[in-house]
DSSP file (Angstrom, degrees, kcal/mol; ACC not computed):
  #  RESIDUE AA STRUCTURE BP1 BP2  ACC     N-H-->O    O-->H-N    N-H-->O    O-->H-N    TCO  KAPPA ALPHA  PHI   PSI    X-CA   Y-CA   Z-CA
    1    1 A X              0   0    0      0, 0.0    19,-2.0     0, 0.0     2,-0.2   0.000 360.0 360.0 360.0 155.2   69.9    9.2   19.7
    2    2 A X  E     -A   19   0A   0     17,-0.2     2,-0.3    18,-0.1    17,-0.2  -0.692 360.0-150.2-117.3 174.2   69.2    6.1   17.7
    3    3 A X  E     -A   18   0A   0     15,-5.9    15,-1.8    -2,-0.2     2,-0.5  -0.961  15.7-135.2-132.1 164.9   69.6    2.4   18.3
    4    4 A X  E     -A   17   0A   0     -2,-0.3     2,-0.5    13,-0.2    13,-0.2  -0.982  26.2-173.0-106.6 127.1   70.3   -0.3   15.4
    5    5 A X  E     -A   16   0A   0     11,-2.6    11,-1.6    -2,-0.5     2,-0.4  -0.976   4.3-170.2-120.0 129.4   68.1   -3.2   16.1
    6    6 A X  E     +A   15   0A   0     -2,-0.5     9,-0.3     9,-0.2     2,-0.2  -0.801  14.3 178.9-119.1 147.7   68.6   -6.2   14.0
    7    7 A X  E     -A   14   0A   0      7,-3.9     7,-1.7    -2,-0.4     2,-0.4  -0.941  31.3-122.4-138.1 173.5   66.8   -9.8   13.2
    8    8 A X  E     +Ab  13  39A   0     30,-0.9    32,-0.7    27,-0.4     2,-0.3  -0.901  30.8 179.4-103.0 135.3   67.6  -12.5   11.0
    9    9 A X  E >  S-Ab  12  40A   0      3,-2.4     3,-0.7    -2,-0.4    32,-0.2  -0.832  71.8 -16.6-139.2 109.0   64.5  -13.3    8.3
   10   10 A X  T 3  S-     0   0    0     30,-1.5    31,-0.1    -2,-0.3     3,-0.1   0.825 126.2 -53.5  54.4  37.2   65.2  -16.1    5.8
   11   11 A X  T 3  S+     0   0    0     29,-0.2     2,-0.2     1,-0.2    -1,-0.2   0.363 118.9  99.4  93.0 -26.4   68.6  -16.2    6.2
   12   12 A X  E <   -A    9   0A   0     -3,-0.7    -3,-2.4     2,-0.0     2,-0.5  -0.814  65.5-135.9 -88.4 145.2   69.4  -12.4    5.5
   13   13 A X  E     -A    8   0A   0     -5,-0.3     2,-0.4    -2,-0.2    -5,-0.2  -0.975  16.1-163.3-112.7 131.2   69.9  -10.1    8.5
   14   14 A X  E     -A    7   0A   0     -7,-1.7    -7,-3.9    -2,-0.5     2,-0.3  -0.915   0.7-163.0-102.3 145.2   68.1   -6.6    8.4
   15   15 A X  E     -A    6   0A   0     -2,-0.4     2,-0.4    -9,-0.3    -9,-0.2  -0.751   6.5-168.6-120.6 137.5   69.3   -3.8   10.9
   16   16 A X  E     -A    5   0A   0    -11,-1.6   -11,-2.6    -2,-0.3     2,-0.5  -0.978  18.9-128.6-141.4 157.4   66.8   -1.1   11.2
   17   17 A X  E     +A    4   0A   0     -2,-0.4   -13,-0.2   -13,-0.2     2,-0.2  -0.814  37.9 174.5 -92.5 104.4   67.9    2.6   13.2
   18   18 A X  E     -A    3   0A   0    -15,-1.8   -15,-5.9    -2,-0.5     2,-0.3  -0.723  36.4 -89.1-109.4 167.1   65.3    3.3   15.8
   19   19 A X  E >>  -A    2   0A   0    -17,-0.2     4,-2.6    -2,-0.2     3,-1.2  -0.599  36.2-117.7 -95.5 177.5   65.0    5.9   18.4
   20   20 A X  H 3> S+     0   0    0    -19,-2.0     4,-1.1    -2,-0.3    -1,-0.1   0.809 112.6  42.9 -46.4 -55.3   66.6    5.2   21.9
   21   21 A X  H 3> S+     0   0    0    -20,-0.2     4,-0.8     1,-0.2    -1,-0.2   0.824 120.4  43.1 -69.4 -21.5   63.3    5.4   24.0
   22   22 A X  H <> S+     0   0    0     -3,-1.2     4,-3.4     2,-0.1    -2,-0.2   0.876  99.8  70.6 -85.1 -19.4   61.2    3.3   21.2
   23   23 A X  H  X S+     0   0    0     -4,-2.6     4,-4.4     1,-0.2     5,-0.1   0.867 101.7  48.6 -62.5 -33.6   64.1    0.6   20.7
   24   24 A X  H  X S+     0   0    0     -4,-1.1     4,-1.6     2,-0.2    -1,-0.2   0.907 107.2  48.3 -35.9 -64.0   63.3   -0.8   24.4
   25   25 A X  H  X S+     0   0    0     -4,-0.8     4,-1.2     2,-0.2    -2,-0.2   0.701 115.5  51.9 -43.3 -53.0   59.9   -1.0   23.9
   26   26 A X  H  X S+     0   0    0     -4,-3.4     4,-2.8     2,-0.2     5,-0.4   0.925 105.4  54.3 -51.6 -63.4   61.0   -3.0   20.2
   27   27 A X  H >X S+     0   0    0     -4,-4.4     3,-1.5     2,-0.2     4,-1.5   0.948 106.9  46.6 -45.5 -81.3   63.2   -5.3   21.8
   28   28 A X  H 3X S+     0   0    0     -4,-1.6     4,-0.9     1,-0.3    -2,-0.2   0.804 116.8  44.9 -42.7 -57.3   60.7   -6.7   24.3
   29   29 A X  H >X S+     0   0    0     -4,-1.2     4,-1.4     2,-0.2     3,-1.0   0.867 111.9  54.2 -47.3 -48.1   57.9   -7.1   21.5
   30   30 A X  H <X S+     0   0    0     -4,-2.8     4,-2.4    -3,-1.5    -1,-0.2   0.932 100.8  59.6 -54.7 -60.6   60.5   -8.7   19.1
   31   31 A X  H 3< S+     0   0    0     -4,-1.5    -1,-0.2    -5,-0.4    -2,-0.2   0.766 102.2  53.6 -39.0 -32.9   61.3  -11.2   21.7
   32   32 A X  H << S+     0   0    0     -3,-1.0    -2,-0.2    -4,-0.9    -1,-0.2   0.912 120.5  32.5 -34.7 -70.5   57.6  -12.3   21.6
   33   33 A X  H  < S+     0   0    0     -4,-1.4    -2,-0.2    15,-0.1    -3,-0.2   0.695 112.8  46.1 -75.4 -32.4   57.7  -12.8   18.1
   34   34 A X     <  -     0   0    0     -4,-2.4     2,-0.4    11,-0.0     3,-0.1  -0.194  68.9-110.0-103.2-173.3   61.0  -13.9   17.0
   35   35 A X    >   -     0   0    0      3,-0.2     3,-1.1   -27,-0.2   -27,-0.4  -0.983  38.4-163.1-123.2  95.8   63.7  -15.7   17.4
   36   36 A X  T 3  S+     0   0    0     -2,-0.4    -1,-0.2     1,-0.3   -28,-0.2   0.820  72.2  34.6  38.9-134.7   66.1  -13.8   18.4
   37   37 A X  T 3  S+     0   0    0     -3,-0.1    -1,-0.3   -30,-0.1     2,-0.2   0.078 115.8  20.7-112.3  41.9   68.8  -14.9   18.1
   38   38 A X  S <  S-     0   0    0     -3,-1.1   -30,-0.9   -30,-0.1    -3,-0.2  -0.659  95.9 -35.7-149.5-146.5   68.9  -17.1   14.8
   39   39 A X  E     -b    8   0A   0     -2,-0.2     2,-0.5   -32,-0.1   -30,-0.2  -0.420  46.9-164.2 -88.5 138.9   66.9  -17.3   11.6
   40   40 A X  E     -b    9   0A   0    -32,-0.7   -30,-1.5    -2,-0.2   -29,-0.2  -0.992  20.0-120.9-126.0 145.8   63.3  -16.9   11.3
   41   41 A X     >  -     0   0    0     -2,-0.5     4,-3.6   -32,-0.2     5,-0.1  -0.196  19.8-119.2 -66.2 151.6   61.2  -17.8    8.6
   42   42 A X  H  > S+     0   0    0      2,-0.2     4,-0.8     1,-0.2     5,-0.1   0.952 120.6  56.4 -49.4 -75.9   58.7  -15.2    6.3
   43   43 A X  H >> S+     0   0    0      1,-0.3     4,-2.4     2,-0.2     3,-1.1   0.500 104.5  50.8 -34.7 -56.2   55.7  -17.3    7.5
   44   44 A X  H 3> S+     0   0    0      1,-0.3     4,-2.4     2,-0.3     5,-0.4   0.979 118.6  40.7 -48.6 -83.8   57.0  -16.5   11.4
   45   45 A X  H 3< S+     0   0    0     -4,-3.6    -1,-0.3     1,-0.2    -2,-0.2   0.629 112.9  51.6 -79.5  14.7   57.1  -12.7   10.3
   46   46 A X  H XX S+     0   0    0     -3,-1.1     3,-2.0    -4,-0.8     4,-1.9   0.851 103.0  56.9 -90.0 -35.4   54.2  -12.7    8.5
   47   47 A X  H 3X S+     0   0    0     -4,-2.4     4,-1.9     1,-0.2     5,-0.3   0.865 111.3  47.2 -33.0 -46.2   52.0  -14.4   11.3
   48   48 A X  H 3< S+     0   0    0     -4,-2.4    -1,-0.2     1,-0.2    -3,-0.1   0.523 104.6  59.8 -94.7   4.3   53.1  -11.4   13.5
   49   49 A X  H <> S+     0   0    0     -3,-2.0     4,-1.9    -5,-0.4    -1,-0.2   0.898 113.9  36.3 -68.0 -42.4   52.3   -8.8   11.0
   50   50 A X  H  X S+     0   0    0     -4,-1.9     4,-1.6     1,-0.2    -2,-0.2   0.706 115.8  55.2 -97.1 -25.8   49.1   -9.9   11.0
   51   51 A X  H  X S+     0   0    0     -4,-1.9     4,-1.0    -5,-0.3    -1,-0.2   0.844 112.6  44.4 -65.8 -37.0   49.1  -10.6   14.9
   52   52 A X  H >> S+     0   0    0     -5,-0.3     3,-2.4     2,-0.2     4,-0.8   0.958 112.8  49.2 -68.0 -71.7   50.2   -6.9   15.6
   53   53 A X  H 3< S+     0   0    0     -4,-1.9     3,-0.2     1,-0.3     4,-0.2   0.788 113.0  56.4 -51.2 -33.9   47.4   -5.3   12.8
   54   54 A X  H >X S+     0   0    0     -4,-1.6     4,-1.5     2,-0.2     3,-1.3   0.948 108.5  42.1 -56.5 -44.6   45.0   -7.7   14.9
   55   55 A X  H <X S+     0   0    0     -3,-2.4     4,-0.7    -4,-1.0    -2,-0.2   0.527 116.2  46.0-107.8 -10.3   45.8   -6.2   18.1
   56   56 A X  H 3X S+     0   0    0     -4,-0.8     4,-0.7    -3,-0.2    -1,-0.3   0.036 106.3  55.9-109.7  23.6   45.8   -2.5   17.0
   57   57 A X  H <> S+     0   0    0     -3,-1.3     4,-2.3    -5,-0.4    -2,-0.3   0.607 109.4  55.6-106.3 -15.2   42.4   -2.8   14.9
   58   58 A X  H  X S+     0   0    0     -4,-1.5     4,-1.9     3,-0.2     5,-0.2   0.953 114.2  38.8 -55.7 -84.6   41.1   -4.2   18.8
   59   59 A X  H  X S+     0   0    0     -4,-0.7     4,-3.8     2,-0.3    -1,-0.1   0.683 111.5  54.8 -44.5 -33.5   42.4   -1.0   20.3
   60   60 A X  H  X S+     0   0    0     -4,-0.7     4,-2.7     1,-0.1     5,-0.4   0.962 110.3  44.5 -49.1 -51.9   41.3    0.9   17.6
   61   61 A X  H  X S+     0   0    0     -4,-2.3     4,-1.9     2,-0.2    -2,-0.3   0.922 114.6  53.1 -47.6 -37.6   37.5   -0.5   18.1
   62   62 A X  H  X S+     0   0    0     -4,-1.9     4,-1.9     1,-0.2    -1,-0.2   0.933 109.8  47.9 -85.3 -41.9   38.0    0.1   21.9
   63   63 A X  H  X S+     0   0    0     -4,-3.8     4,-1.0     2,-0.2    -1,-0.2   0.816 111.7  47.1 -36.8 -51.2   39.0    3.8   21.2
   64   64 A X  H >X S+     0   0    0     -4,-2.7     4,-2.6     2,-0.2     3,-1.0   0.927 112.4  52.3 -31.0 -68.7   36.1    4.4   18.9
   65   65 A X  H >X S+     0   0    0     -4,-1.9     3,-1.3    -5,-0.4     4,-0.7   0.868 109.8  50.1 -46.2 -76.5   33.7    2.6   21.9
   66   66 A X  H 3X S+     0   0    0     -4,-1.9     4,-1.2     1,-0.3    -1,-0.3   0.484 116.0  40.5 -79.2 -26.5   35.3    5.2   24.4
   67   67 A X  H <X S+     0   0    0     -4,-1.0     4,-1.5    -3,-1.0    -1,-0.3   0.844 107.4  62.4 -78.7 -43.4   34.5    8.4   22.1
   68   68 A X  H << S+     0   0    0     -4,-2.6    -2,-0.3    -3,-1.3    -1,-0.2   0.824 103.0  46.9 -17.8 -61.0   31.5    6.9   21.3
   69   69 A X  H >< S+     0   0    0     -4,-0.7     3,-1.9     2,-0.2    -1,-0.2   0.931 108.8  52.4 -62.4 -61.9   30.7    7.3   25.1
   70   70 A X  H 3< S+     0   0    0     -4,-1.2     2,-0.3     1,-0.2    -2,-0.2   0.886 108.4  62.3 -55.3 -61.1   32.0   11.1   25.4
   71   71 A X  T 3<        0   0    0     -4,-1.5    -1,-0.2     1,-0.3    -2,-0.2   0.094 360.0 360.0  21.0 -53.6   29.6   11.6   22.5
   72   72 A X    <         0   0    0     -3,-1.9    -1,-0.3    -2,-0.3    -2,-0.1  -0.173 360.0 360.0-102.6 360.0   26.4   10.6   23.9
């Protein structure tokens, strides 16, 4: 099953179809970033593009570290 999850960004609303167990997981993270339930500005969702890519290039490096380990 899928879910439609939708935000508003500069005044347009985009819907996108996710599936059911990830759309949970989406809402709570969206809720961080956005607003909900009104308008957000580009700037807003470019800041959290670049906050998200931040925060999996961490976890990558920490993965790396931890193979690193077995490695050795």
């Amino acid at each position: 099953m899928s879910k439609k999850i939708g935000l508003y960004i500069g005044g347009r609303r985009f819907d996108v179809d996710v599936d059911d167990k990830f759309a949970n997981f989406l809402e709570v993270q969206m809720e961080k970033d956005f607003n909900i339930e009104g308008n957000n500005e580009i700037k807003s969702v470019m800041q959290a593009y670049v906050r998200k890519n931040y925060e999996l290039y961490i976890q990558n490096k920490d993965v790396k570290s931890i193979l690193d380990k077995f490695e050795k």
